[in-house]
MIVO-524328 format. One line per field, with one value per residue: residue number from 1; x, y, z of N, C-alpha, C, O in turn; residue in three letters. Coordinates in nm, 4 decimals. Example, Ala and Ser with C-alpha at 12.3 -4.5 7.8 and 13.67 -1.06 7.14 Angstrom:
BEGIN
nr: (1:2) $
nxx: (1.3190:1.2850) $
nyy: (-0.5690:-0.2250) $
nzz: (0.7800:0.7080) $
caxx: (1.2300:1.3670) $
cayy: (-0.4500:-0.1060) $
cazz: (0.7800:0.7140) $
cxx: (1.3200:1.2900) $
cyy: (-0.3300:0.0030) $
czz: (0.7800:0.7870) $
oxx: (1.4236:1.3409) $
oyy: (-0.3319:0.1138) $
ozz: (0.8465:0.8039) $
rest: (ALA:SER) $
//
This chain:
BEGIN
nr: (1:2:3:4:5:6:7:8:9:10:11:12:13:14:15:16:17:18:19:20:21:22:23:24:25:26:27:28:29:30:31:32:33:34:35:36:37:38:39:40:41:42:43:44:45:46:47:48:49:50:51:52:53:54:55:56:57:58:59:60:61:62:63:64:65:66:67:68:69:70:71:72:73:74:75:76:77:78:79:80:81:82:83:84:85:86:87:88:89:90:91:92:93:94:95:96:97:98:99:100:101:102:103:104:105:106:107:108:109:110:111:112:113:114:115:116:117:118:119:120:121:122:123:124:125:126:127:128:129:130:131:132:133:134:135:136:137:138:139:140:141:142:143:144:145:146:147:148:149:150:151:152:153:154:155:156:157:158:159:160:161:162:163:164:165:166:167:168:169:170:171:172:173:174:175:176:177:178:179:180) $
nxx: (0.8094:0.7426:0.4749:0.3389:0.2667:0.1374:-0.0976:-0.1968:-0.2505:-0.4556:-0.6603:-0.6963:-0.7480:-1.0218:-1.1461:-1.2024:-1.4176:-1.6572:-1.7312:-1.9466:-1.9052:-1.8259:-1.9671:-1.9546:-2.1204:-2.0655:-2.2294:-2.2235:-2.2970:-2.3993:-2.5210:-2.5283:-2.6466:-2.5431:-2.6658:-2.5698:-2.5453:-2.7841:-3.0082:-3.0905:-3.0452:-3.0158:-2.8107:-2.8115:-2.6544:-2.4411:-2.3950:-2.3808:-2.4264:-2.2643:-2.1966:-1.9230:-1.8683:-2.0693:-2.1903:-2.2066:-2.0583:-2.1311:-2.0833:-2.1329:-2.0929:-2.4173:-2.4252:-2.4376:-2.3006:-2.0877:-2.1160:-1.8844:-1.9296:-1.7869:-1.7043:-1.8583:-1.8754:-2.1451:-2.5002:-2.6547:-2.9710:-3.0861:-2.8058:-2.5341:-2.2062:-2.1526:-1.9496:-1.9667:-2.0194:-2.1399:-2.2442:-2.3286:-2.5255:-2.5902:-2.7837:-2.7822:-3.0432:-3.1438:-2.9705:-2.9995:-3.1408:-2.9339:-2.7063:-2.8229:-2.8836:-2.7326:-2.3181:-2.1613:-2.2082:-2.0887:-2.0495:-2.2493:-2.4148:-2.2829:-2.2950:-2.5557:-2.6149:-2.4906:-2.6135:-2.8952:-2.7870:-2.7690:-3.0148:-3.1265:-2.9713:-2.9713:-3.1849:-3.2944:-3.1730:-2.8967:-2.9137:-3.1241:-3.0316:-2.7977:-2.9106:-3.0811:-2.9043:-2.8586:-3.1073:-3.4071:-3.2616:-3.0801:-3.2563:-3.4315:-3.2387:-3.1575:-3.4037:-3.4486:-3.2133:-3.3006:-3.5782:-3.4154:-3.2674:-3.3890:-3.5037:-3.2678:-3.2403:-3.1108:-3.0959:-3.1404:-3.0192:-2.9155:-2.8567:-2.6063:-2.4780:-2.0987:-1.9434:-1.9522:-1.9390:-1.8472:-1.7867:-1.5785:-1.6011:-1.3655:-1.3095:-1.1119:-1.0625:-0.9292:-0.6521:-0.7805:-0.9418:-1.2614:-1.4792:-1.6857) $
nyy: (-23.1629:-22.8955:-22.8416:-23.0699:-23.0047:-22.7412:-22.8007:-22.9627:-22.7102:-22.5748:-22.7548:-22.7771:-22.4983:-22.5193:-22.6988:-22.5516:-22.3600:-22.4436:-22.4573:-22.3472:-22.0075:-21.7805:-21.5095:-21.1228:-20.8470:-20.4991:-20.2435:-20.0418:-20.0631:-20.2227:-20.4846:-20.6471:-20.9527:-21.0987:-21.3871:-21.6605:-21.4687:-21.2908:-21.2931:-21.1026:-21.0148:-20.8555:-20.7782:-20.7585:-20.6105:-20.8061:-21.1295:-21.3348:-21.5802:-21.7764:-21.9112:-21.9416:-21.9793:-21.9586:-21.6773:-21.3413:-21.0848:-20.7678:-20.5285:-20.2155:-19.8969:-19.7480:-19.5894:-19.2461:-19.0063:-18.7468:-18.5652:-18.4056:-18.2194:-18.1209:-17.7986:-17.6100:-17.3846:-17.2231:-17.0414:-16.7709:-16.6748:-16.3845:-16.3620:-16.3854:-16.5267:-16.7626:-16.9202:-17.2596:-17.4767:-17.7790:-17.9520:-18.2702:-18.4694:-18.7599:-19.0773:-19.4543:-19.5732:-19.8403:-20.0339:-20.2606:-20.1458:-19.8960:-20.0503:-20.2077:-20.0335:-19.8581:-19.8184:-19.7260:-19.6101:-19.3655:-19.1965:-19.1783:-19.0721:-18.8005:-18.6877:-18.6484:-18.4829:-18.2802:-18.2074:-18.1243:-17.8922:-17.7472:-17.7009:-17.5592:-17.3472:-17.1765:-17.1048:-16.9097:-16.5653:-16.3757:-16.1829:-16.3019:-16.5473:-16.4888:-16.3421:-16.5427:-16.7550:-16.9902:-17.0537:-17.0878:-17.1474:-17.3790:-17.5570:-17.6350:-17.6918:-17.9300:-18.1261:-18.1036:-18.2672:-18.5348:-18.5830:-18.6275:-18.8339:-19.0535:-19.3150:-19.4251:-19.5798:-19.3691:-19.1364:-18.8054:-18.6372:-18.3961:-18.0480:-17.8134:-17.5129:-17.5239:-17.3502:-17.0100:-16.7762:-16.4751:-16.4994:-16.4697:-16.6381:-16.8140:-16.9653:-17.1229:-17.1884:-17.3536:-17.1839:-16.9144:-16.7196:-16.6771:-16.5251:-16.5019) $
nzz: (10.8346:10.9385:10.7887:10.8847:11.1329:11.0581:10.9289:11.1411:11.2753:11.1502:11.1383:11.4189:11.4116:11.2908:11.4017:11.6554:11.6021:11.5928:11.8672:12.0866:12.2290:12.4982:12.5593:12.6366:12.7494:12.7749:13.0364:12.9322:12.6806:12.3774:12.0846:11.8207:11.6905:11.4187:11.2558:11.1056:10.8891:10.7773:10.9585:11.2444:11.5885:11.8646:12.1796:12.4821:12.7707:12.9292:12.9688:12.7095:12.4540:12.1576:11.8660:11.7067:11.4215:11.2575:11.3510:11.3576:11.5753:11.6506:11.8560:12.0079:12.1853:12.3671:12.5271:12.6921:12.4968:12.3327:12.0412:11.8952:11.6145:11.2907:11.1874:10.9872:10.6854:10.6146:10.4879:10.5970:10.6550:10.5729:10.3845:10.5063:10.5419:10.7810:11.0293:11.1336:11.4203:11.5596:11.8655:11.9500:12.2067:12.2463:12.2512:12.1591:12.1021:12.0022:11.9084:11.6792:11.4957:11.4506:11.3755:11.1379:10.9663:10.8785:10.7830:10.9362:11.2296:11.3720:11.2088:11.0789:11.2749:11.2930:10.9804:10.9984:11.1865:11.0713:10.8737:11.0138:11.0925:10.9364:10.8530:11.0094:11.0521:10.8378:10.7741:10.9702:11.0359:11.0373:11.2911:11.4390:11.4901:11.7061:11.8779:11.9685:12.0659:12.2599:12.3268:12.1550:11.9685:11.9797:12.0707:11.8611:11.6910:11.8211:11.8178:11.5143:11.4893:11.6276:11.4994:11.2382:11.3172:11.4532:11.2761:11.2756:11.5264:11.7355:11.9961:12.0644:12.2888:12.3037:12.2362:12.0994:11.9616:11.9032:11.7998:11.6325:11.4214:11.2192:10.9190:10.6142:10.3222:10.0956:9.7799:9.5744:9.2921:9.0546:8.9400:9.0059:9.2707:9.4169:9.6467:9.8873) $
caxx: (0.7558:0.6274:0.3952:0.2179:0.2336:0.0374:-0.1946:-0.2581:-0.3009:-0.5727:-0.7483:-0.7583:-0.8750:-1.1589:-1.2489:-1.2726:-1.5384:-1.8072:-1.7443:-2.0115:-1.8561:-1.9071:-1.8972:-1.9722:-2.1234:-2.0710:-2.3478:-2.2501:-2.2570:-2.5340:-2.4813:-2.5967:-2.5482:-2.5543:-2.6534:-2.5946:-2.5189:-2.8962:-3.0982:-2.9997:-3.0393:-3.0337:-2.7542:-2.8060:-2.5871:-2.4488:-2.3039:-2.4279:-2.3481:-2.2447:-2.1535:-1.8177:-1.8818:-2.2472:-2.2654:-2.0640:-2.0770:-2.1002:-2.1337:-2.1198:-2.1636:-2.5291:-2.4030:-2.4709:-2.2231:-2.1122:-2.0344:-1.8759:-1.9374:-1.7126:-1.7341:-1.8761:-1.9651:-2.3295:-2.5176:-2.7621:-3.1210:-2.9753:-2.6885:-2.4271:-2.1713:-2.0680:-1.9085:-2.0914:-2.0169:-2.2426:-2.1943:-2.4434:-2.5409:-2.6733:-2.7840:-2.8214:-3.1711:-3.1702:-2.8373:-3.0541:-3.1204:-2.8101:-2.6154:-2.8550:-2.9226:-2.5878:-2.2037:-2.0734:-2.3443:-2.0748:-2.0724:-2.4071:-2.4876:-2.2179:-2.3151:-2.7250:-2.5860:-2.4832:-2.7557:-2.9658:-2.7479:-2.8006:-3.1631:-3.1636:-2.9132:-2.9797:-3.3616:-3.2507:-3.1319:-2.7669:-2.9733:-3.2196:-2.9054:-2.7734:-3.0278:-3.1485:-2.8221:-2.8117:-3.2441:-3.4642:-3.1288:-3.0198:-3.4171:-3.4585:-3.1060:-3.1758:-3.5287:-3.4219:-3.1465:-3.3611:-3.6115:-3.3593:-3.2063:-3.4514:-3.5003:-3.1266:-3.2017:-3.0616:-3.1739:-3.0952:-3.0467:-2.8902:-2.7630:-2.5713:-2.3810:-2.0060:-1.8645:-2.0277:-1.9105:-1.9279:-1.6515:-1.5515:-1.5120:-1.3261:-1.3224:-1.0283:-1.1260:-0.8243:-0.5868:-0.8555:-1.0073:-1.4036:-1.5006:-1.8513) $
cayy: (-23.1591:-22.7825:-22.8537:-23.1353:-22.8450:-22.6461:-22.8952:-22.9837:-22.5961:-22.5544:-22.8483:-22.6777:-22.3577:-22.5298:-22.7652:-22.5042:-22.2682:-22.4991:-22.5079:-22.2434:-21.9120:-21.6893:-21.3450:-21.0244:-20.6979:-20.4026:-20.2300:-19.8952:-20.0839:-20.3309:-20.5113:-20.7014:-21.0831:-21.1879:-21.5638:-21.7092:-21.3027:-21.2552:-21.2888:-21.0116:-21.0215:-20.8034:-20.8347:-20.6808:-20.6135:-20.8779:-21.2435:-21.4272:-21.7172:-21.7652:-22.0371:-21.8288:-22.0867:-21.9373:-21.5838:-21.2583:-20.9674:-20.5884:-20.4714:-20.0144:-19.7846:-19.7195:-19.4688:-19.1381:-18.9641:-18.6336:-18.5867:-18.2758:-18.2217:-17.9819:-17.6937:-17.5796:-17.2256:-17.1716:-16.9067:-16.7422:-16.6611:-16.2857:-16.3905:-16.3777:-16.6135:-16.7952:-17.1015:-17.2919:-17.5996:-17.8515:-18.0457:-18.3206:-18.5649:-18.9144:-19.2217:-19.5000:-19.6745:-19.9332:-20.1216:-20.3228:-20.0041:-19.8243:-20.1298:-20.2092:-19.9126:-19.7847:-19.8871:-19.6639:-19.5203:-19.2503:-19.1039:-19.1423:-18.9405:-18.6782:-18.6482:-18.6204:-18.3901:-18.1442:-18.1719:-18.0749:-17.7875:-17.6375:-17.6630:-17.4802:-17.1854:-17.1412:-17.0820:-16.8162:-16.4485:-16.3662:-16.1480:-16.4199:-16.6803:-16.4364:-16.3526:-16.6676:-16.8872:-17.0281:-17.0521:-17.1472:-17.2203:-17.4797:-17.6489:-17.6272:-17.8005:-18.0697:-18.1505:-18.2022:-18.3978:-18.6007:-18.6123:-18.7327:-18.9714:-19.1421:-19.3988:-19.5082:-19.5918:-19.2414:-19.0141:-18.6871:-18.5483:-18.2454:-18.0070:-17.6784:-17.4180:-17.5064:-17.2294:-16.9205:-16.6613:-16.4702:-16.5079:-16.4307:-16.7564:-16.8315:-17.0677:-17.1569:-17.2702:-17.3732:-17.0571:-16.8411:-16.7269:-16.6708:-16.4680:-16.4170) $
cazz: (10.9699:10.9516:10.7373:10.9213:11.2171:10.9442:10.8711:11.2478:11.3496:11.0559:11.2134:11.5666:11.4338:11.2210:11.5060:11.7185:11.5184:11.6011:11.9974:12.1406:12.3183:12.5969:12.5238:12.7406:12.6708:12.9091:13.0696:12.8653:12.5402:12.3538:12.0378:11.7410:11.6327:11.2515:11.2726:10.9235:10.7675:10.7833:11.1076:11.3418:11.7630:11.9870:12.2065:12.5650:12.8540:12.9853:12.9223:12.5868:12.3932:12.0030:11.7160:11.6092:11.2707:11.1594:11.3836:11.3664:11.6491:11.6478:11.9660:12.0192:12.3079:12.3540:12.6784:12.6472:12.4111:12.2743:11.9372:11.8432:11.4123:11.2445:11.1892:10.7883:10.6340:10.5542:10.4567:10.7171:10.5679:10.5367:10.3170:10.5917:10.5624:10.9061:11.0273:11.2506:11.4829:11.6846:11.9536:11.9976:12.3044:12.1995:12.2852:12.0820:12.2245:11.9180:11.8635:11.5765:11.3928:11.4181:11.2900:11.0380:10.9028:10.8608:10.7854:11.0735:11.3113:11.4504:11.0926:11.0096:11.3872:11.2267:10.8842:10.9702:11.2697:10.9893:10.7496:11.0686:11.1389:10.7662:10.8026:11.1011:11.0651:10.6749:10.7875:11.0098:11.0140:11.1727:11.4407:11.5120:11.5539:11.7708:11.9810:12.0342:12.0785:12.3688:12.3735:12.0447:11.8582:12.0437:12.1003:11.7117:11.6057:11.8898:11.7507:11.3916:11.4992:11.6511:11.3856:11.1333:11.3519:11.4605:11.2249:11.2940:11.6796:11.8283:12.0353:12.0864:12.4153:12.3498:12.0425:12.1263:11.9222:11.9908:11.7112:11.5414:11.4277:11.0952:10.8278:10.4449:10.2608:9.9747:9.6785:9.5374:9.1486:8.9286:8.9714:9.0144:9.3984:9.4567:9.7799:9.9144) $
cxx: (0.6743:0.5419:0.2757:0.2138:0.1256:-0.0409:-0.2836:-0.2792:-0.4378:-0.6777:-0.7997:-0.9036:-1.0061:-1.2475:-1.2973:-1.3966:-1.5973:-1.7985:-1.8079:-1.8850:-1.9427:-1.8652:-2.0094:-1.9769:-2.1416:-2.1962:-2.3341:-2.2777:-2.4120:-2.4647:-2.5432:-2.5302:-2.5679:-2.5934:-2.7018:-2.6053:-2.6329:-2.9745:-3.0313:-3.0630:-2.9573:-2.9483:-2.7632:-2.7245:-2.5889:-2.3731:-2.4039:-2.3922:-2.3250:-2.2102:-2.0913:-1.8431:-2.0034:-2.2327:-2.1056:-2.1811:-2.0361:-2.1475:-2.0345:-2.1584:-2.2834:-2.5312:-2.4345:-2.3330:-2.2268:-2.0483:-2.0426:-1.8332:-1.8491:-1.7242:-1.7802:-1.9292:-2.0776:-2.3608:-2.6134:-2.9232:-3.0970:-2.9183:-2.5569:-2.3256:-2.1247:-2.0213:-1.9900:-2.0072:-2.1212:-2.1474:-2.3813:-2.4564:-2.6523:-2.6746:-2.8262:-2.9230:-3.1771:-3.0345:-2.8687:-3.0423:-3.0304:-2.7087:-2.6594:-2.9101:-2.8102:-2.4588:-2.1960:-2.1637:-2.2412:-2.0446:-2.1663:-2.4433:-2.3774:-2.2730:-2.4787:-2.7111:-2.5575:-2.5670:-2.8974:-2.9614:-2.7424:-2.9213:-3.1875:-3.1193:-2.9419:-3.1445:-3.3951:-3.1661:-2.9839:-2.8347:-3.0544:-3.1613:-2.8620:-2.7992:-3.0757:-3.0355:-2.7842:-2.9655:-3.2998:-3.3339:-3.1457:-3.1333:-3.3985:-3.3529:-3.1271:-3.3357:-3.5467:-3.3617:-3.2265:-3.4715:-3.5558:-3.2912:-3.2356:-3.4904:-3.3933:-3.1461:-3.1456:-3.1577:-3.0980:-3.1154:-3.0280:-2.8274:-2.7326:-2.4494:-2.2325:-1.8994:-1.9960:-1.9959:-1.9113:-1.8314:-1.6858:-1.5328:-1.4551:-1.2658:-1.1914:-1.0860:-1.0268:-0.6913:-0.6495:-0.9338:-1.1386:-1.4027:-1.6427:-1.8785) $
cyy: (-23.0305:-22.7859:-22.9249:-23.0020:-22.7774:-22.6432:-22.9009:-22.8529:-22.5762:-22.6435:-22.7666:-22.5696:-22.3879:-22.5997:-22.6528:-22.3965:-22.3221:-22.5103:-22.3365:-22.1314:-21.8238:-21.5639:-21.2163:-20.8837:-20.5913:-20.3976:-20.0989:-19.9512:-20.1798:-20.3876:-20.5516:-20.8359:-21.1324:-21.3509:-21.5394:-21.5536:-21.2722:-21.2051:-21.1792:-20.9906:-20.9704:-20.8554:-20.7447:-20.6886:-20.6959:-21.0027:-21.3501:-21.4845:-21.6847:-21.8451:-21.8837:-21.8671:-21.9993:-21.7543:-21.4797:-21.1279:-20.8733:-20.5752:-20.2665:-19.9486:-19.7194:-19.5979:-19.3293:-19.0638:-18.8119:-18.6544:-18.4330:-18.3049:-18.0769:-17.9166:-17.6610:-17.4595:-17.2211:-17.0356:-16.8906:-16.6935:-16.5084:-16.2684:-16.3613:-16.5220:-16.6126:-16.9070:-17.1412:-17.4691:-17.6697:-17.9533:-18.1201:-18.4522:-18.6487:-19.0039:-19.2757:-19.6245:-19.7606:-19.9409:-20.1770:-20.2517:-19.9482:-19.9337:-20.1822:-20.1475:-19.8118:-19.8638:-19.8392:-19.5805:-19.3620:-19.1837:-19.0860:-19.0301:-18.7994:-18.6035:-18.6056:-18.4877:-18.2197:-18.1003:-18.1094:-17.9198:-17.6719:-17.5933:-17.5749:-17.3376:-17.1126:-17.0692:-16.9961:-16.6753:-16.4851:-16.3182:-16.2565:-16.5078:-16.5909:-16.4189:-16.4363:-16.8254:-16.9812:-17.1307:-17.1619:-17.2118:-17.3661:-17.6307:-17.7054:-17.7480:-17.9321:-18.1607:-18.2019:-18.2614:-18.4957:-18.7005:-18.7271:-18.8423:-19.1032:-19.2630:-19.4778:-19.6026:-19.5100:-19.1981:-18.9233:-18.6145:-18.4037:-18.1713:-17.8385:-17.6250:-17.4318:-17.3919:-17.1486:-16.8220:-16.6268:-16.4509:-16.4728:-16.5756:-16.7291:-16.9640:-17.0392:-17.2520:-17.2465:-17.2223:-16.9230:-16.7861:-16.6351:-16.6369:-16.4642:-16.3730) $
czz: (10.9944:10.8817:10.8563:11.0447:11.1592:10.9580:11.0336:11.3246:11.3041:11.1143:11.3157:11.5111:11.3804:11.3477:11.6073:11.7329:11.5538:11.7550:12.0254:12.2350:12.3928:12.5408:12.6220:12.6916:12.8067:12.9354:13.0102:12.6656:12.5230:12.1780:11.8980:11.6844:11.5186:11.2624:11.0929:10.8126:10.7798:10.8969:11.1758:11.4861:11.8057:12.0965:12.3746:12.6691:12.8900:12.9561:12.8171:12.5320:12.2395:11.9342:11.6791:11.4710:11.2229:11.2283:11.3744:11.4678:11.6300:11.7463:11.9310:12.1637:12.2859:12.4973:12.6080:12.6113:12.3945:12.1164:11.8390:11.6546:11.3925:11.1899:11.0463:10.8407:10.6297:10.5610:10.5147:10.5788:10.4820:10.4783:10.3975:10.6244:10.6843:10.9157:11.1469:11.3224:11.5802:11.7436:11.9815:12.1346:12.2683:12.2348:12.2200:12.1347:12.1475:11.8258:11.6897:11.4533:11.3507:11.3331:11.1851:10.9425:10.8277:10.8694:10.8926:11.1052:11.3645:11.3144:11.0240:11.1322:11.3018:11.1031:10.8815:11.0637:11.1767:10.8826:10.8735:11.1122:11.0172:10.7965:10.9161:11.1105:10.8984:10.7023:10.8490:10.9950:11.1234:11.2941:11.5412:11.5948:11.6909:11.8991:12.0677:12.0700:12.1387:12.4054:12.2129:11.9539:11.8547:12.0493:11.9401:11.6573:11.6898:11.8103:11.5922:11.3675:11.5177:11.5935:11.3078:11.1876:11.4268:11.4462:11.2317:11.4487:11.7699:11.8728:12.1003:12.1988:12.4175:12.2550:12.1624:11.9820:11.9572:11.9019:11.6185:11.5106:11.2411:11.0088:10.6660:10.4341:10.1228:9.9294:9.5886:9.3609:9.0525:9.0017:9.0025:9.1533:9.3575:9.5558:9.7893:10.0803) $
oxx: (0.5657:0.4832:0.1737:0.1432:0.0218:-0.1053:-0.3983:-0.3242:-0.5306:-0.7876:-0.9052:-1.0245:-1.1009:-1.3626:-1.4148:-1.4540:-1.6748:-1.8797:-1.7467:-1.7909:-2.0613:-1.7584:-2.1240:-1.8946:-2.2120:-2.2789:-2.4314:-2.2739:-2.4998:-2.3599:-2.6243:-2.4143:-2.6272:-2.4965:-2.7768:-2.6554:-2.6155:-2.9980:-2.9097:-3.1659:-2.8391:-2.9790:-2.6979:-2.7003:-2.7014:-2.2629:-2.4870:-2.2706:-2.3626:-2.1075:-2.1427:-1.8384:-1.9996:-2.2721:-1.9849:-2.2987:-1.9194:-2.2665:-1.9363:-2.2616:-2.2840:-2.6297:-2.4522:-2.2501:-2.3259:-1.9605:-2.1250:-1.7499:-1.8477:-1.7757:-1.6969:-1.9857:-2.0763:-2.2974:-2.6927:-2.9402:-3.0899:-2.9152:-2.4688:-2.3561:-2.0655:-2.0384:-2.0557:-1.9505:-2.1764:-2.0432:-2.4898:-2.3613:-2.7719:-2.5654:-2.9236:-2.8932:-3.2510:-3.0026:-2.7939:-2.9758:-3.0163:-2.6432:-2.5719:-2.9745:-2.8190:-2.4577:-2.2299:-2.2027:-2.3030:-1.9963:-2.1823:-2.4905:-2.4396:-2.2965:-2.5271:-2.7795:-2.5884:-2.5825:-2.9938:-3.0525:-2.7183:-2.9534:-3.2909:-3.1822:-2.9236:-3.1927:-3.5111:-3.0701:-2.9632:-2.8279:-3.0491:-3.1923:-2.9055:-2.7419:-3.1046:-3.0659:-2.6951:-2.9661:-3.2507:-3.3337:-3.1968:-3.1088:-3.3514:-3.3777:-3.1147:-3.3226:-3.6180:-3.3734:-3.2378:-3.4809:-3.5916:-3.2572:-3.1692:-3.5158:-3.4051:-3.0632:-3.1235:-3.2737:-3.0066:-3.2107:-3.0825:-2.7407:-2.7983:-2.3638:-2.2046:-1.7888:-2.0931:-2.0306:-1.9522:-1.7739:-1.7968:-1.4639:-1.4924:-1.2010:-1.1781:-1.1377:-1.0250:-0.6766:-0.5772:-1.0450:-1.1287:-1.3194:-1.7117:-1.9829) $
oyy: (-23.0333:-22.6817:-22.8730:-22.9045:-22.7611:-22.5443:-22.8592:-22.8663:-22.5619:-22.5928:-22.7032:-22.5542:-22.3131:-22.5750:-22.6528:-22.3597:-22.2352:-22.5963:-22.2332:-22.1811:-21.7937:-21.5283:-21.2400:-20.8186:-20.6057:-20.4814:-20.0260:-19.8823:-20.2020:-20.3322:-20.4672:-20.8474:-21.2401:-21.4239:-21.4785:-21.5406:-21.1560:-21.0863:-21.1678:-20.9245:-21.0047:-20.9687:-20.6407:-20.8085:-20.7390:-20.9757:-21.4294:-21.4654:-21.5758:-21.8535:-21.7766:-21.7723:-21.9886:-21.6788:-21.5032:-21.0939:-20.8573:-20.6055:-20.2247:-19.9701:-19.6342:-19.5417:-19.3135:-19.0616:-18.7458:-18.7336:-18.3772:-18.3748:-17.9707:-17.9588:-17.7123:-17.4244:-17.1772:-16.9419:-16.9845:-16.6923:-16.5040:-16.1476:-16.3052:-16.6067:-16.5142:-16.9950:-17.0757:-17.5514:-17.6071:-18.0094:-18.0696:-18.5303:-18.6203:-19.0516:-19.2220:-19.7314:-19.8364:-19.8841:-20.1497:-20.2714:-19.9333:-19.8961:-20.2196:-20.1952:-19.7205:-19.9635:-19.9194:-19.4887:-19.2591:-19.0737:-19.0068:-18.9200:-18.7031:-18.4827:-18.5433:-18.3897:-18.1036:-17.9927:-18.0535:-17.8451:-17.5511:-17.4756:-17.5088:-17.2404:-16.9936:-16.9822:-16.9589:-16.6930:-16.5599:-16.3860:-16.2815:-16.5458:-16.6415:-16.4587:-16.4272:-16.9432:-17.0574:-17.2337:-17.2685:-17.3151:-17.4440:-17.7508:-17.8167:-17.8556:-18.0396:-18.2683:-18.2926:-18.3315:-18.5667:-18.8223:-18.8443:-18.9379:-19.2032:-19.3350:-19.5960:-19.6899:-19.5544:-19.2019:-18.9494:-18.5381:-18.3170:-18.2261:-17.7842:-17.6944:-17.3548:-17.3606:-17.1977:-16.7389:-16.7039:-16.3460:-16.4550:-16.6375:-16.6371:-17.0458:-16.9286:-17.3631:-17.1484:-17.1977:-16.8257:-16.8355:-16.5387:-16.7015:-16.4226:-16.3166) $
ozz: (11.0523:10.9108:10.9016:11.0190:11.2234:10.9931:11.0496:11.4384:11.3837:11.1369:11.3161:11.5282:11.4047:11.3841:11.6440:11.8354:11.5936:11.7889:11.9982:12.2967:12.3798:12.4910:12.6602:12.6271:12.9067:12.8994:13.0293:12.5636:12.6065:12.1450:11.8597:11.6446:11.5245:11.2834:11.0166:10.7009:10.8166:10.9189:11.1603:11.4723:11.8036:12.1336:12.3661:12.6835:12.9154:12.9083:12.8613:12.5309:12.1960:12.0016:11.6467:11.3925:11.1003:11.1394:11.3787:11.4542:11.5941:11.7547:11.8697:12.2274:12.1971:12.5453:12.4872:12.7023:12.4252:12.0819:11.7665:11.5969:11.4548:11.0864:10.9716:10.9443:10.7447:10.6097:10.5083:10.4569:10.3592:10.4550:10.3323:10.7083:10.7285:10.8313:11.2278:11.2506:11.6707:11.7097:12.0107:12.1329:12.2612:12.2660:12.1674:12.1879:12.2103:11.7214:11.5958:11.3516:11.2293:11.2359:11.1071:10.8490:10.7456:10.9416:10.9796:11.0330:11.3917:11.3414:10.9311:11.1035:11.2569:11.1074:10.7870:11.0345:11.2036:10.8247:10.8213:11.1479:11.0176:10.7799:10.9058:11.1525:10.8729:10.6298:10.8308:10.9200:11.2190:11.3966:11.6616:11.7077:11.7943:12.0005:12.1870:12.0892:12.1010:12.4728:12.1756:11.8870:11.7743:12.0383:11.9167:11.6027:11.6310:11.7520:11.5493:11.2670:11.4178:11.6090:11.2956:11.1179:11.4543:11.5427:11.1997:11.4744:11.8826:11.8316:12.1785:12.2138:12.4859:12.1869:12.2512:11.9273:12.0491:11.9459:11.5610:11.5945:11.1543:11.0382:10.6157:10.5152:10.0500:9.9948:9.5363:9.3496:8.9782:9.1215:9.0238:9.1347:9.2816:9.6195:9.6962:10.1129) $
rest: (UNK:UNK:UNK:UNK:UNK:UNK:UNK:UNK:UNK:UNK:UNK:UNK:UNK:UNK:UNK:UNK:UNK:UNK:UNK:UNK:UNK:UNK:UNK:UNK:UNK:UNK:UNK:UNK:UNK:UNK:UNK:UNK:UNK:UNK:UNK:UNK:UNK:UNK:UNK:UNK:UNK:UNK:UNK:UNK:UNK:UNK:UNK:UNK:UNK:UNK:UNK:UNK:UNK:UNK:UNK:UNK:UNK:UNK:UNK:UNK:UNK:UNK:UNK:UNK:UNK:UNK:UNK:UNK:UNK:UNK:UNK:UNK:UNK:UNK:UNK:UNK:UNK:UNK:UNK:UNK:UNK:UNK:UNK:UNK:UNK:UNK:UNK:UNK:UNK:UNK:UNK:UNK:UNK:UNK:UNK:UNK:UNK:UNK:UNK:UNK:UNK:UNK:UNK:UNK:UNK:UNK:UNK:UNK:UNK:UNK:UNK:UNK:UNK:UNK:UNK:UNK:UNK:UNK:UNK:UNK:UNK:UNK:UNK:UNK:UNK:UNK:UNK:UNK:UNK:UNK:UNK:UNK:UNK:UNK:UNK:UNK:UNK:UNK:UNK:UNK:UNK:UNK:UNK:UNK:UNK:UNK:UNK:UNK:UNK:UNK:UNK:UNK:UNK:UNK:UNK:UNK:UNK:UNK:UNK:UNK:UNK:UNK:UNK:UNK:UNK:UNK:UNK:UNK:UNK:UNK:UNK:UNK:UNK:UNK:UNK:UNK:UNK:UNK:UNK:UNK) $
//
């Protein structure tokens, strides 16, 4: 008898794959719909339909975001090692892009977030950083965020400095420690 149960749940769930759905996307969010793994649409705020059988959804927060990156060493233009943190503010204006461009858009905005933050403090003096941390820093690291993340569907509202300061590192190699 549990079997035919089995048998007649498996039914349901297949029959019901082919009955159209409603589905609902905030107004802070946007999305993307796979029809048939290939095709991809644009899914905008609001209430849209779907074949669960042929289409699969990714919907993301396209709201405006922060996304604080952690903190790494680098070496100032100078040779001054510091650590450094950003904080960035993003919006993602192209759902399409970001999901087809990338497995996970909030580690692609992270990981381009810190390759922007090399090219900017590595290219710089400690005094310069200094000086200017609050002013050109801040313009500069927002701008090549922006740059590189472009092509994903981001945009970069806003890059700041959220750690700086100037440290010893050390390398740990087998039993052996490295300082610079």
């Amino acid at each position: 008898m549990s079997e035919l149960f089995s048998l007649l749940s498996d039914f349901i769930k297949t029959l019901v794959c082919w009955v159209p759905r409603l589905g609902i996307c905030r107004q802070t969010h946007g999305g993307v719909k796979f029809i048939r793994g290939w095709k991809v649409k644009r899914i905008w705020p609001g209430m849209f339909w779907y074949l669960p059988i042929t289409t699969e959804i990714e919907v993301l927060p396209t709201a405006r975001q922060s996304m604080n990156i952690s903190p790494q060493i680098l070496v100032t233009k100078d040779g001054r090692s510091v650590v450094v943190g950003v904080v960035f503010t993003v919006e993602i204006t192209d759902p399409v892009k970001a999901v087809g461009r990338s497995w996970d858009s909030t580690d692609m905005i992270s990981d381009i977030g810190s390759l922007a933050a090399v090219k900017v403090i590595t290219s710089r003096t400690f005094a310069e950083i200094k000086e200017e941390i609050a002013g050109a820093v801040c313009e500069e690291l927002a701008k090549e965020a922006q740059r590189l993340l472009k092509p994903y569907g981001v945009k970069v509202l806003q890059g700041r400095l959220s750690d700086f300061a100037e440290c010893r590192a050390f390398r740990l190699i087998g039993d052996a420690a490295s300082y610079g």
